[in-house]
Jmol script that loads the backbone (N, CA, C; Angstrom):
load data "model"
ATOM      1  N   UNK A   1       3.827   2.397   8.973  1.00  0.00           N
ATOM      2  CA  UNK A   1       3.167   2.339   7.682  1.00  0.00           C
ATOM      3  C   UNK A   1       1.720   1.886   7.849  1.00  0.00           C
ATOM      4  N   UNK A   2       1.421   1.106   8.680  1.00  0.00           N
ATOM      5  CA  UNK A   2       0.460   0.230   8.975  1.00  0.00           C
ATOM      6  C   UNK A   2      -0.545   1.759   9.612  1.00  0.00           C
ATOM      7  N   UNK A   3      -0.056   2.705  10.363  1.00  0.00           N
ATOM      8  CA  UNK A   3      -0.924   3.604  10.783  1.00  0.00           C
ATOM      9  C   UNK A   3      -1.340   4.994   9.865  1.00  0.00           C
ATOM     10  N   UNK A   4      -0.279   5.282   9.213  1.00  0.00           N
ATOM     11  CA  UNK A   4      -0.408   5.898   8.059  1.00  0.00           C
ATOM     12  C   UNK A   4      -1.369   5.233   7.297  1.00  0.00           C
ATOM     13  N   UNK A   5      -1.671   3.957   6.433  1.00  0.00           N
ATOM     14  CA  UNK A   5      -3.035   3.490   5.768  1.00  0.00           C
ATOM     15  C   UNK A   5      -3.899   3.331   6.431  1.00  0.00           C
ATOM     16  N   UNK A   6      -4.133   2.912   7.688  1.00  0.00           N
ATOM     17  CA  UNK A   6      -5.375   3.222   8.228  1.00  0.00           C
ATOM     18  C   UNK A   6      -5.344   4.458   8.264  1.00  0.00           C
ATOM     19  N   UNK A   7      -5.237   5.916   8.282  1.00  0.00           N
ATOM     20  CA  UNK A   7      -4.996   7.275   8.591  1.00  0.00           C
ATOM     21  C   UNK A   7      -5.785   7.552   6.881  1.00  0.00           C
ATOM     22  N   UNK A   8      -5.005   6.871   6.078  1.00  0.00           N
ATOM     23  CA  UNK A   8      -5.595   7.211   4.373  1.00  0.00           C
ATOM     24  C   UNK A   8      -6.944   6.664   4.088  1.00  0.00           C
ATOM     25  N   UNK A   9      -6.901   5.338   4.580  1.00  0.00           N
ATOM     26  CA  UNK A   9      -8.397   4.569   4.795  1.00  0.00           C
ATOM     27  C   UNK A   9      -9.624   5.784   5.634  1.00  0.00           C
ATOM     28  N   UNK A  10      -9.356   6.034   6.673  1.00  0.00           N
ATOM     29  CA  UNK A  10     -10.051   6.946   7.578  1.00  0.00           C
ATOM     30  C   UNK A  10     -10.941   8.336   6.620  1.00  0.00           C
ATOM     31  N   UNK A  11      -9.778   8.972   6.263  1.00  0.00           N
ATOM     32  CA  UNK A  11      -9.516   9.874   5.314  1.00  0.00           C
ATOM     33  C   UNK A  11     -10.868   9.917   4.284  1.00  0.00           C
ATOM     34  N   UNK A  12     -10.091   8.807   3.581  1.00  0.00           N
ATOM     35  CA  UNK A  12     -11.152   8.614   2.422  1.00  0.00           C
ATOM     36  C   UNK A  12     -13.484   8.367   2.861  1.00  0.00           C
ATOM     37  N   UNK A  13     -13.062   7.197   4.056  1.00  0.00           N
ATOM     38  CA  UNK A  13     -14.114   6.935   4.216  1.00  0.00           C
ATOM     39  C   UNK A  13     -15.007   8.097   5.033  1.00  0.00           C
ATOM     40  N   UNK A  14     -14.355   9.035   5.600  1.00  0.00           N
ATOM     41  CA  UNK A  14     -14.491   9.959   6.310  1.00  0.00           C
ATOM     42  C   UNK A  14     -15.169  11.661   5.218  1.00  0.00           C
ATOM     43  N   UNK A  15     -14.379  11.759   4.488  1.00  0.00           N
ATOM     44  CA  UNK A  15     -14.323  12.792   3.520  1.00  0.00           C
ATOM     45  C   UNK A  15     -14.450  12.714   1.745  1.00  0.00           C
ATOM     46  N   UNK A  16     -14.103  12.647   1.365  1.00  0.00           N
ATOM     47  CA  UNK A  16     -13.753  12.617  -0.205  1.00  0.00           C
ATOM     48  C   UNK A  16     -14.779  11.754  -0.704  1.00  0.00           C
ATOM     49  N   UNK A  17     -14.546   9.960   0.157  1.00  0.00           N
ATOM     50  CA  UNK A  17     -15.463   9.259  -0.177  1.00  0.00           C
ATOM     51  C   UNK A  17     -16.374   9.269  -0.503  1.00  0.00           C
ATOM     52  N   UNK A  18     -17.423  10.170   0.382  1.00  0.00           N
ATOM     53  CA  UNK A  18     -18.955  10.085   0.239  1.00  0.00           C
ATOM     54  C   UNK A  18     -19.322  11.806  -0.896  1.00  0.00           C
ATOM     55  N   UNK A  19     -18.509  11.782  -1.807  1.00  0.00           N
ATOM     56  CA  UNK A  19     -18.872  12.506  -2.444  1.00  0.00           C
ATOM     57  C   UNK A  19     -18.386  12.271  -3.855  1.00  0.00           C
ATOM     58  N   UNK A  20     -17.508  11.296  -3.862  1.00  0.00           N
ATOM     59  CA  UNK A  20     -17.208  10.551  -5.416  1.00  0.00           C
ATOM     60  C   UNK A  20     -17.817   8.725  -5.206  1.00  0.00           C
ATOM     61  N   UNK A  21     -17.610   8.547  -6.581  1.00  0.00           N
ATOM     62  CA  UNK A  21     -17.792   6.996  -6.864  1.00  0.00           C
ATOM     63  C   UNK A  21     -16.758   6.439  -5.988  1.00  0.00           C
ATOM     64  N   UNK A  22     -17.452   5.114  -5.467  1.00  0.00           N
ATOM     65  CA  UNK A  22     -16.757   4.408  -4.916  1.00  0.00           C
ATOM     66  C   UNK A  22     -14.882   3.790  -5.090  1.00  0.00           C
ATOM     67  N   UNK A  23     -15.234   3.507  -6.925  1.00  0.00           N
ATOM     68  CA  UNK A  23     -14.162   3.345  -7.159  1.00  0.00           C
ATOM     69  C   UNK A  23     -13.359   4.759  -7.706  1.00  0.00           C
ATOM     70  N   UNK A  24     -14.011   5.715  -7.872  1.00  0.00           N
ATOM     71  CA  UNK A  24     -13.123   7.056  -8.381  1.00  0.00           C
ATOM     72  C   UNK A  24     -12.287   7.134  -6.430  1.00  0.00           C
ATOM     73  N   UNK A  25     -12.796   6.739  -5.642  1.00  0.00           N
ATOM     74  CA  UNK A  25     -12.509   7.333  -4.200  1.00  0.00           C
ATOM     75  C   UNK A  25     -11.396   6.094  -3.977  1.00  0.00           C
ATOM     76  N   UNK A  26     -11.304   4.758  -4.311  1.00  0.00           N
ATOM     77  CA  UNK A  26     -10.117   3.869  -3.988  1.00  0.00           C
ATOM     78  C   UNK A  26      -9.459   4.502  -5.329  1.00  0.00           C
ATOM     79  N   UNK A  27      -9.516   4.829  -6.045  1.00  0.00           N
ATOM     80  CA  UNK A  27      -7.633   5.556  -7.563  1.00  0.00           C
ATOM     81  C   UNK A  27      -7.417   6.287  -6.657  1.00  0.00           C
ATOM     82  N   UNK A  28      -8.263   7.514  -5.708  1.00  0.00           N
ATOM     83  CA  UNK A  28      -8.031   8.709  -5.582  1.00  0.00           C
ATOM     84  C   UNK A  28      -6.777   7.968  -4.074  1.00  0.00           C
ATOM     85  N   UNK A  29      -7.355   7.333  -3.139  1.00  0.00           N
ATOM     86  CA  UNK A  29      -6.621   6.476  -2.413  1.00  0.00           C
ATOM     87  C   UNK A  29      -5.414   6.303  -2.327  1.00  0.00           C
ATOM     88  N   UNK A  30      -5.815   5.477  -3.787  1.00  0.00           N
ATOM     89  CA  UNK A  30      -3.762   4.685  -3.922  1.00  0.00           C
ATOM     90  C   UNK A  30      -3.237   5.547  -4.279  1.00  0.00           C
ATOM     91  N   UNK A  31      -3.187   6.339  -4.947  1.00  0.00           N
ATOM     92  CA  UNK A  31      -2.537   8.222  -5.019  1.00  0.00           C
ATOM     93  C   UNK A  31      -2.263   8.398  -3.874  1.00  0.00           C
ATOM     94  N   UNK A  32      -2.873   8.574  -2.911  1.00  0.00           N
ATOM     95  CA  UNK A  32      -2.726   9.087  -1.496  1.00  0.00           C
ATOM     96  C   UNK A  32      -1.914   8.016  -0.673  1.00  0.00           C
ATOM     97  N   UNK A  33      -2.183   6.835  -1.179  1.00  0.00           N
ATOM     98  CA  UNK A  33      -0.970   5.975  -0.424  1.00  0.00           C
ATOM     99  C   UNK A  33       0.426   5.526  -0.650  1.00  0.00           C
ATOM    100  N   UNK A  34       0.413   5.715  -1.750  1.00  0.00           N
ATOM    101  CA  UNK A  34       1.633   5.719  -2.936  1.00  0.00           C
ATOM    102  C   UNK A  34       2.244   7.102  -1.947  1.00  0.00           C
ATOM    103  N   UNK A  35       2.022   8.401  -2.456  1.00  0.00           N
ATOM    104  CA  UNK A  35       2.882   9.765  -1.665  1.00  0.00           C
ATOM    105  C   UNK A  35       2.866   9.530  -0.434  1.00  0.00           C
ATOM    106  N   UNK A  36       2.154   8.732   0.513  1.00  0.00           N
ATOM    107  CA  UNK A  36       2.109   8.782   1.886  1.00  0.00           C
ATOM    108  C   UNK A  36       3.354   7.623   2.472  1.00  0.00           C
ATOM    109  N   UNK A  37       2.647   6.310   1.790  1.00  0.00           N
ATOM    110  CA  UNK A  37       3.807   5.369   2.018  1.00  0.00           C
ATOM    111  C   UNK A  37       5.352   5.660   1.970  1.00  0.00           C
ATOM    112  N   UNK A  38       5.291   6.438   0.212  1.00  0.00           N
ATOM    113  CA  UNK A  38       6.271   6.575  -0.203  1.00  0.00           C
ATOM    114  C   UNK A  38       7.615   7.909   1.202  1.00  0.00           C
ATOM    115  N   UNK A  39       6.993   8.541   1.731  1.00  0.00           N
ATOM    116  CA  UNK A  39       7.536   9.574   2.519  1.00  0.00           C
ATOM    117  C   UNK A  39       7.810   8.681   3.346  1.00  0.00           C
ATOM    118  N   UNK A  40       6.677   8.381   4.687  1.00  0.00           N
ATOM    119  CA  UNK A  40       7.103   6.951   5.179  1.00  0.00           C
ATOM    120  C   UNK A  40       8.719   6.073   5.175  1.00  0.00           C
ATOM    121  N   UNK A  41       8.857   5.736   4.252  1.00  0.00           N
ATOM    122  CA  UNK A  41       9.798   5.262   3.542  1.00  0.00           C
ATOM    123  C   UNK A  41      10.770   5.426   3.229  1.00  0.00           C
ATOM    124  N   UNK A  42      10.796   6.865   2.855  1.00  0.00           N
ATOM    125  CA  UNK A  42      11.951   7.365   2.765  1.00  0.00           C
ATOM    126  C   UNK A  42      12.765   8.109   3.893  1.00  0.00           C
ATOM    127  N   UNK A  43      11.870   8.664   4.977  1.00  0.00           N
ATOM    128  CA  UNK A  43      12.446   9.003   6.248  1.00  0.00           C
ATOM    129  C   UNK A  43      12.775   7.942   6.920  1.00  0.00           C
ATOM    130  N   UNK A  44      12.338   6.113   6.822  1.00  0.00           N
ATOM    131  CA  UNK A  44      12.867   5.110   7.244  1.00  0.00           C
ATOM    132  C   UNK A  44      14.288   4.912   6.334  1.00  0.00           C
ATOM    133  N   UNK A  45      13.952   4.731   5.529  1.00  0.00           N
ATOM    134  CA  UNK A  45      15.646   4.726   4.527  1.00  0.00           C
ATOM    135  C   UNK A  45      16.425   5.754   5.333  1.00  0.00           C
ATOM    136  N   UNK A  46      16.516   7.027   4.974  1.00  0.00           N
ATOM    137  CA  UNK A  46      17.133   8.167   5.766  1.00  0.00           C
ATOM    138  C   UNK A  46      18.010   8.205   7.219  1.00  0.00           C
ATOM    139  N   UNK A  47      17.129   7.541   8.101  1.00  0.00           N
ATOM    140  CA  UNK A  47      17.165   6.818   9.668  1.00  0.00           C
ATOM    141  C   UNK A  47      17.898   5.953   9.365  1.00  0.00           C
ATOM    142  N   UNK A  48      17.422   4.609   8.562  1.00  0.00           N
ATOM    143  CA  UNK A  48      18.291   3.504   9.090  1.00  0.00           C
ATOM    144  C   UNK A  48      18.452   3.220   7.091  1.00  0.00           C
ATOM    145  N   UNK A  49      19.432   3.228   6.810  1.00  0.00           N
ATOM    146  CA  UNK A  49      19.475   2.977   5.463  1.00  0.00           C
ATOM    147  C   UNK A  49      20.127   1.306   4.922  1.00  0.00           C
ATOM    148  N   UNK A  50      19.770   0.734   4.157  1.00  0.00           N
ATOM    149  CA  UNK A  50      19.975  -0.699   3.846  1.00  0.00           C
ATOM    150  C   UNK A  50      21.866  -0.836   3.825  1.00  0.00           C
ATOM    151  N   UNK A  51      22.013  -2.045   3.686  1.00  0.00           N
ATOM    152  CA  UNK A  51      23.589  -1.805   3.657  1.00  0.00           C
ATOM    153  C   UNK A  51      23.822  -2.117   2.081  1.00  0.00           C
ATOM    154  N   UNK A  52      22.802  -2.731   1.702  1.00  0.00           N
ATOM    155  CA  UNK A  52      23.480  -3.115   0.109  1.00  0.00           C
ATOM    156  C   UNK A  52      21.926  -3.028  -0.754  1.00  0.00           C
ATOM    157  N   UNK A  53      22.428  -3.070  -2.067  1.00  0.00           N
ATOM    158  CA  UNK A  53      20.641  -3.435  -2.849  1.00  0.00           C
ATOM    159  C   UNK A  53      20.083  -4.782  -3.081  1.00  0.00           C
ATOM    160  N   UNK A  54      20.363  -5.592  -2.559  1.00  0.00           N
ATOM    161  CA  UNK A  54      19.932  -6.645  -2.382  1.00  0.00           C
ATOM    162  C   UNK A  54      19.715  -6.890  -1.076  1.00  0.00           C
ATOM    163  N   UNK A  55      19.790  -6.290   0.190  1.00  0.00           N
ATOM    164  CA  UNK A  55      18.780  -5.775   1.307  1.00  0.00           C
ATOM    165  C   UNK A  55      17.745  -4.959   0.912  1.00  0.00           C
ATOM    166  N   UNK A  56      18.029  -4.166   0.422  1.00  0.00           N
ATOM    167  CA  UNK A  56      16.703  -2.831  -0.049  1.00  0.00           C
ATOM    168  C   UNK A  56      15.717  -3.904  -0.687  1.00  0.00           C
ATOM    169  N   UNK A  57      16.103  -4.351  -1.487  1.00  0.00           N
ATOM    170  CA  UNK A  57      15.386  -5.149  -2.273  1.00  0.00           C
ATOM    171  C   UNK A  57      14.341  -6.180  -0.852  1.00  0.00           C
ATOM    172  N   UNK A  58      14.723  -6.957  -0.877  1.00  0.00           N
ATOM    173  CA  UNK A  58      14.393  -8.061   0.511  1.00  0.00           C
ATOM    174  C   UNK A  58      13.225  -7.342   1.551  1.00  0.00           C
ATOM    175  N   UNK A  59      13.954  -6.199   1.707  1.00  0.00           N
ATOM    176  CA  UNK A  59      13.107  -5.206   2.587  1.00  0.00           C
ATOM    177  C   UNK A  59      11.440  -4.804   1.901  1.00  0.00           C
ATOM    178  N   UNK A  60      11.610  -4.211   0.841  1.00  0.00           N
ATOM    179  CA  UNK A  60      10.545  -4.590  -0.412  1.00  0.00           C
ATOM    180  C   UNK A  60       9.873  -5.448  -0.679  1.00  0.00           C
ATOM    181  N   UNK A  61      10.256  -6.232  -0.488  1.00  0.00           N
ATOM    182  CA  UNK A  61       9.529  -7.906  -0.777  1.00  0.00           C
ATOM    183  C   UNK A  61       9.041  -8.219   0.360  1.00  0.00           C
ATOM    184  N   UNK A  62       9.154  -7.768   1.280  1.00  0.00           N
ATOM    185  CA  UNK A  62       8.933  -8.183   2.734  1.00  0.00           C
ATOM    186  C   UNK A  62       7.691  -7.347   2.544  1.00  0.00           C
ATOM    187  N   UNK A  63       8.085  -6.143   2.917  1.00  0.00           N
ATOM    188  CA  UNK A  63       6.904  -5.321   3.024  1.00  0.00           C
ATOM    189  C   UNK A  63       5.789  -5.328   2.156  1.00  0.00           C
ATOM    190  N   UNK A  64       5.914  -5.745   1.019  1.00  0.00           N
ATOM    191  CA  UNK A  64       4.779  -5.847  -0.018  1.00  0.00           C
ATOM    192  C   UNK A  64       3.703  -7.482   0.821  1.00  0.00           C
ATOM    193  N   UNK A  65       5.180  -8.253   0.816  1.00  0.00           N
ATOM    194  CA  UNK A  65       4.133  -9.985   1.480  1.00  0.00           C
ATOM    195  C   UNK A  65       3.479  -9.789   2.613  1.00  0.00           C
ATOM    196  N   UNK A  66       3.806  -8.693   3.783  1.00  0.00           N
ATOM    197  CA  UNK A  66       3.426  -8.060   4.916  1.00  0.00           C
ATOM    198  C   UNK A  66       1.996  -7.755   4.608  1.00  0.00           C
ATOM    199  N   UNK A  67       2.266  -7.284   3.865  1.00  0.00           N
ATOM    200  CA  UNK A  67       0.395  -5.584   3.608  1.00  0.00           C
ATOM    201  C   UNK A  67       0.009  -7.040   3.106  1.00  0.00           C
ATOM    202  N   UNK A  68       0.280  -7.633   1.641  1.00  0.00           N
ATOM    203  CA  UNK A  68      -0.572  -8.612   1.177  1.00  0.00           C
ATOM    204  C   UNK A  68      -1.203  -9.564   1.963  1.00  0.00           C
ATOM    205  N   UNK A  69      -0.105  -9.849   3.089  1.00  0.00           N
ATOM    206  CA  UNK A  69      -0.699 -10.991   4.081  1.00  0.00           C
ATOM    207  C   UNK A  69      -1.714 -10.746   5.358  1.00  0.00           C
ATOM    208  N   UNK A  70      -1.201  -9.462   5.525  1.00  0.00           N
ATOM    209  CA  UNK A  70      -2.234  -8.361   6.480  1.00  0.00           C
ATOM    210  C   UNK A  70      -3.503  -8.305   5.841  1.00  0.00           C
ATOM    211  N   UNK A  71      -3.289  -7.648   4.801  1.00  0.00           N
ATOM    212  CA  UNK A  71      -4.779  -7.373   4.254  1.00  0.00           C
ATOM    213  C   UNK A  71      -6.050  -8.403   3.963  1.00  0.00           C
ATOM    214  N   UNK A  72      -5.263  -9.249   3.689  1.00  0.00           N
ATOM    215  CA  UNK A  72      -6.208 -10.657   2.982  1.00  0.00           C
ATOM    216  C   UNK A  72      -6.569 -11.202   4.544  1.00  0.00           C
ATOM    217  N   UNK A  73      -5.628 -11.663   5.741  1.00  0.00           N
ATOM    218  CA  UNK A  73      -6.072 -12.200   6.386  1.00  0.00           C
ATOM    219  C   UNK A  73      -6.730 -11.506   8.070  1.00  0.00           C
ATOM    220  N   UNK A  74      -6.679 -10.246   8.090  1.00  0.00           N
ATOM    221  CA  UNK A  74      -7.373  -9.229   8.682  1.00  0.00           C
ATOM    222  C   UNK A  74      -8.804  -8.664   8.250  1.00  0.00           C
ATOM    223  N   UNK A  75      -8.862  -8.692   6.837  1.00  0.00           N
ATOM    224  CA  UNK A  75     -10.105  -8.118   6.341  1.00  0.00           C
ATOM    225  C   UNK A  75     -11.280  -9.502   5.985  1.00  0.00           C
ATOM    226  N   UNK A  76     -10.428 -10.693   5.972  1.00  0.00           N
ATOM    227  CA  UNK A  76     -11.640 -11.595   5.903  1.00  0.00           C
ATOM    228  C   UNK A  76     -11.550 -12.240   7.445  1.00  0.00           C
ATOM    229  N   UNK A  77     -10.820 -12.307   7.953  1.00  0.00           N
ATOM    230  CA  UNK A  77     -11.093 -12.450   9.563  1.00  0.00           C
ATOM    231  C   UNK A  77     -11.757 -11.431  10.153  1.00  0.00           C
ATOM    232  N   UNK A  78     -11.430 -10.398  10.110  1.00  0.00           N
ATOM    233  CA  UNK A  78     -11.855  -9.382  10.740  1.00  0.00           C
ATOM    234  C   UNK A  78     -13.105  -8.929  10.383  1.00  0.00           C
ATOM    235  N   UNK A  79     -12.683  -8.558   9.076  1.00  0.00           N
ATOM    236  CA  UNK A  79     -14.332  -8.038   8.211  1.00  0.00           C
ATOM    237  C   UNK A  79     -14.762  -8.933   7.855  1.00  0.00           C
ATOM    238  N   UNK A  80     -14.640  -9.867   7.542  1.00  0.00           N
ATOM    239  CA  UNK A  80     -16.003 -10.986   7.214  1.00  0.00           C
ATOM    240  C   UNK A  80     -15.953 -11.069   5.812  1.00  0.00           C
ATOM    241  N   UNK A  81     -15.032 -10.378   5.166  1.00  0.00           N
ATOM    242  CA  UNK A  81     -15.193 -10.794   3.594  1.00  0.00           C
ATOM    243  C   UNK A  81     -14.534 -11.513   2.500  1.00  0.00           C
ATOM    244  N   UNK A  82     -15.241 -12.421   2.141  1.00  0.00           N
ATOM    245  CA  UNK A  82     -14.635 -13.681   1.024  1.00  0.00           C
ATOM    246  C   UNK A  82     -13.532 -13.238   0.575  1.00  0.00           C
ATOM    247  N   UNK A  83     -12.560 -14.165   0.339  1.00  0.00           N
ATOM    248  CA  UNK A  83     -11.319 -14.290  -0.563  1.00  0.00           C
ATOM    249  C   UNK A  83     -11.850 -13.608  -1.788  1.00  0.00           C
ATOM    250  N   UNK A  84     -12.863 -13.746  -2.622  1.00  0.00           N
ATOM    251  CA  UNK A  84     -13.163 -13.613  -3.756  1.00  0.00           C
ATOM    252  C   UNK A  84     -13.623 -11.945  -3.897  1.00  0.00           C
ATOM    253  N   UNK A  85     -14.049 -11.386  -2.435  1.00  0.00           N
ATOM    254  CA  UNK A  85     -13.860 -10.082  -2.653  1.00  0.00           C
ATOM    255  C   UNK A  85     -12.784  -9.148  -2.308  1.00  0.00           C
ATOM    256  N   UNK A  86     -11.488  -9.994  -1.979  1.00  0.00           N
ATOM    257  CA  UNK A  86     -10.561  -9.471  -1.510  1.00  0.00           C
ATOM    258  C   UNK A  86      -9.427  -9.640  -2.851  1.00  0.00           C
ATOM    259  N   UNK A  87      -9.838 -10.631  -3.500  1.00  0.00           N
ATOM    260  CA  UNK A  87      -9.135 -10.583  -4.847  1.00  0.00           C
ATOM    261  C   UNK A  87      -9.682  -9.509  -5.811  1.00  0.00           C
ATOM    262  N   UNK A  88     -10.973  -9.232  -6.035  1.00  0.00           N
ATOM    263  CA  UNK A  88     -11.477  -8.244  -6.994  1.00  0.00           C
ATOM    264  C   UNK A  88     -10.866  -6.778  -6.944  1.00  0.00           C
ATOM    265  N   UNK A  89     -10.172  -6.492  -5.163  1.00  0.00           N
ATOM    266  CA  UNK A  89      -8.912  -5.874  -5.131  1.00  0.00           C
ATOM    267  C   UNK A  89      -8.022  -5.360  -6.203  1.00  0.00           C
ATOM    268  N   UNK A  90      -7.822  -6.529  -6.648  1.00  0.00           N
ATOM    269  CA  UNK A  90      -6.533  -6.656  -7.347  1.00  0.00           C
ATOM    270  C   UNK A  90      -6.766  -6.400  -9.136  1.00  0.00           C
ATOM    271  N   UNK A  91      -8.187  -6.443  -9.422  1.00  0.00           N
ATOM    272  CA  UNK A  91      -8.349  -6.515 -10.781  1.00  0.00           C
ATOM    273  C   UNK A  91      -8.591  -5.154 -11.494  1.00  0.00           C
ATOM    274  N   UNK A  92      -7.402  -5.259 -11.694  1.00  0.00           N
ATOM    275  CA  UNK A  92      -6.793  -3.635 -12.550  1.00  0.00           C
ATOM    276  C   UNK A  92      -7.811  -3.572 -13.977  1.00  0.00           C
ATOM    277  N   UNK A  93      -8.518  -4.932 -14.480  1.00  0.00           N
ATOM    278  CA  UNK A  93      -9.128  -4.778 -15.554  1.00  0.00           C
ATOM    279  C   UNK A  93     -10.789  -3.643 -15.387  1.00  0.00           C
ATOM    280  N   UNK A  94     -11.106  -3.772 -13.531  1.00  0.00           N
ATOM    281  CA  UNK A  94     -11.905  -3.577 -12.902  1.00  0.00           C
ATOM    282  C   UNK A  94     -11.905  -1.723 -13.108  1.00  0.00           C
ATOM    283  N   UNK A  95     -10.915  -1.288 -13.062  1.00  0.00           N
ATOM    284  CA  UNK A  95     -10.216  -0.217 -12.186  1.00  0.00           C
ATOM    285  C   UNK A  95      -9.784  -0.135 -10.894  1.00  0.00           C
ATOM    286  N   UNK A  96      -9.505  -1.456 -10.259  1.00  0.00           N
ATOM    287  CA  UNK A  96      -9.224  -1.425  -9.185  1.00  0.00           C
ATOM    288  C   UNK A  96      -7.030  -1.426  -9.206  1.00  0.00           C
ATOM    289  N   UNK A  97      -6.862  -0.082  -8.723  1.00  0.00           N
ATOM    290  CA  UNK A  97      -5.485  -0.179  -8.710  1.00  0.00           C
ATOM    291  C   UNK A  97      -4.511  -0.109  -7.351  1.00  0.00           C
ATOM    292  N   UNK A  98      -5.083  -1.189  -6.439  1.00  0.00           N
ATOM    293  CA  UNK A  98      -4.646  -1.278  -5.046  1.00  0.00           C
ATOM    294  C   UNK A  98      -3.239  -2.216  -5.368  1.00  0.00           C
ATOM    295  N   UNK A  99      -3.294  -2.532  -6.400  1.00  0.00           N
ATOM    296  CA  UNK A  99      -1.849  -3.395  -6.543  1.00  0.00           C
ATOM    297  C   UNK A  99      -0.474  -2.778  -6.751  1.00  0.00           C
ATOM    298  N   UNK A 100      -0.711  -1.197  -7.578  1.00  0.00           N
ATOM    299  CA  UNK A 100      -0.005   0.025  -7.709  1.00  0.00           C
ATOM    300  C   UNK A 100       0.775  -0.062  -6.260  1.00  0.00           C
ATOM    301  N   UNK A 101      -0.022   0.064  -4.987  1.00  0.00           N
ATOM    302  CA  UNK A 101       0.451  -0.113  -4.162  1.00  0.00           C
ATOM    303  C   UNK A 101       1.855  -0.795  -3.450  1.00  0.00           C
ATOM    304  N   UNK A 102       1.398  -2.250  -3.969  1.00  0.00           N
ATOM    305  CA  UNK A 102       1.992  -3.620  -3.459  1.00  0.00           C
ATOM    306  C   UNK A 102       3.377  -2.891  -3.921  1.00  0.00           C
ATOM    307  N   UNK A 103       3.263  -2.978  -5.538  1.00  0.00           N
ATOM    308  CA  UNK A 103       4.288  -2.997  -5.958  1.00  0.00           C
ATOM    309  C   UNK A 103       5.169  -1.739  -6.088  1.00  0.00           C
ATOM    310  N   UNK A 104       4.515  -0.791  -5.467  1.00  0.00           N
ATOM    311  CA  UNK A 104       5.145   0.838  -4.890  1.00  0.00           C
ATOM    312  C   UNK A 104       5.945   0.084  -3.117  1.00  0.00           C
ATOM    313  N   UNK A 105       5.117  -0.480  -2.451  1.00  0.00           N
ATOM    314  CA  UNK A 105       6.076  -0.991  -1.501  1.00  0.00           C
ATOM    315  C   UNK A 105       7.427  -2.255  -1.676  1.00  0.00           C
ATOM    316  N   UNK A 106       7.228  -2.577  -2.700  1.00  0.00           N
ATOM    317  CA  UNK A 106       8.124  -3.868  -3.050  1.00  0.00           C
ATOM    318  C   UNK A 106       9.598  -3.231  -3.674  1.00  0.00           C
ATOM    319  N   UNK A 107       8.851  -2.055  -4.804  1.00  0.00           N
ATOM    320  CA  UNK A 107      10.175  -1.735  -5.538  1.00  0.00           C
ATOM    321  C   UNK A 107      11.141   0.023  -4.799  1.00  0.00           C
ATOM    322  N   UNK A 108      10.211   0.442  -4.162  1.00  0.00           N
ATOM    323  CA  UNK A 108      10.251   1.854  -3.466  1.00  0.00           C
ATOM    324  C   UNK A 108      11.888   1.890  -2.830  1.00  0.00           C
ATOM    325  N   UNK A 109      11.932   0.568  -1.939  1.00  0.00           N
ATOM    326  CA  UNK A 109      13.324   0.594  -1.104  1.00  0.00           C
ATOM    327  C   UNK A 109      14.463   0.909  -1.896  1.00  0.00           C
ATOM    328  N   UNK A 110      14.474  -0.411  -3.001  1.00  0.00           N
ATOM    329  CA  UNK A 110      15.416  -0.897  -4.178  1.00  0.00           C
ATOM    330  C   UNK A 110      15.354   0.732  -4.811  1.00  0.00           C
ATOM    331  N   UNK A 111      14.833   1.384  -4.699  1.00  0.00           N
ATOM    332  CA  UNK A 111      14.914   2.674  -5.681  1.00  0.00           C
ATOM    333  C   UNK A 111      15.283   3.738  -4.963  1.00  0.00           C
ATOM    334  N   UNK A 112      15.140   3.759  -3.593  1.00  0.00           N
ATOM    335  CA  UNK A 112      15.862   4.812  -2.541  1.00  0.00           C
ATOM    336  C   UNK A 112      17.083   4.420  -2.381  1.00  0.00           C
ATOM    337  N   UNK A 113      17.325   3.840  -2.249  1.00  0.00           N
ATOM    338  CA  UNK A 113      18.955   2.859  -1.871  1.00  0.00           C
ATOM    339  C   UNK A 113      19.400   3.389  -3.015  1.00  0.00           C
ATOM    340  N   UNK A 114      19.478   3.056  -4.627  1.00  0.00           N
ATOM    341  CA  UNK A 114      19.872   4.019  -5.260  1.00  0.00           C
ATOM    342  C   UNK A 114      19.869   5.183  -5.522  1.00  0.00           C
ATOM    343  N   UNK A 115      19.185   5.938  -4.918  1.00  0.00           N
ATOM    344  CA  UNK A 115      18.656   7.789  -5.107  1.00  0.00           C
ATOM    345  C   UNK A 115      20.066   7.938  -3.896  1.00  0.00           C
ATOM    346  N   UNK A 116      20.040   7.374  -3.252  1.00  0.00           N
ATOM    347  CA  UNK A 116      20.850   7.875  -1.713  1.00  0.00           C
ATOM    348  C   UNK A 116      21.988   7.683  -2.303  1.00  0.00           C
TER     349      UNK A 116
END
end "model"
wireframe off; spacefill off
backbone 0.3
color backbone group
């Protein structure tokens, strides 16, 4: 999963990006990571499938605290940028809808486990 979003990250900053608004190019994104993750995901379900929904679930929650904990502490270690711009992330009032995400990886499992 982790190479797949860098692959969407790439993507964007590579192509699409430099020809829309910054933030029209992160909606266009989480679209692209939402269907990307989401496949991801479901060929992992498929492979190895949860034993109950309250694993699926767990698995979800994991993976959402994963990216959240990745992201925040990779991009201000790594990239150099404040907590305070790593929260503006999150502010859907903004148009920023990277949280669509979180919670596409949190509830995604819990919802394959029942499709299966």
């Amino acid at each position: 999963m982790l190479m797949v979003s860098v692959a969407n990250g790439a993507v964007r900053n590579f192509t699409y990006g430099k020809h829309m608004s910054e933030l029209a190019a992160h909606q266009l994104s989480t679209v692209t990571s939402v269907l990307l993750l989401g496949s991801v995901m479901w060929i992992c379900f498929r492979l190895y499938p949860p034993s109950s929904t309250q694993q699926a679930i767990v698995i979800g929650l994991v993976w959402a605290a994963l990216t959240v904990g990745f992201e925040f502490l990779f991009f201000h270690v790594v990239g150099g940028h404040t907590w305070t711009e790593l929260l503006a992330t999150y502010n859907v009032l903004q148009g920023r809808v990277w949280v669509v995400v979180v919670f596409w990886l949190a509830s995604a499992p819990s919802l394959f486990f029942r499709l299966r």
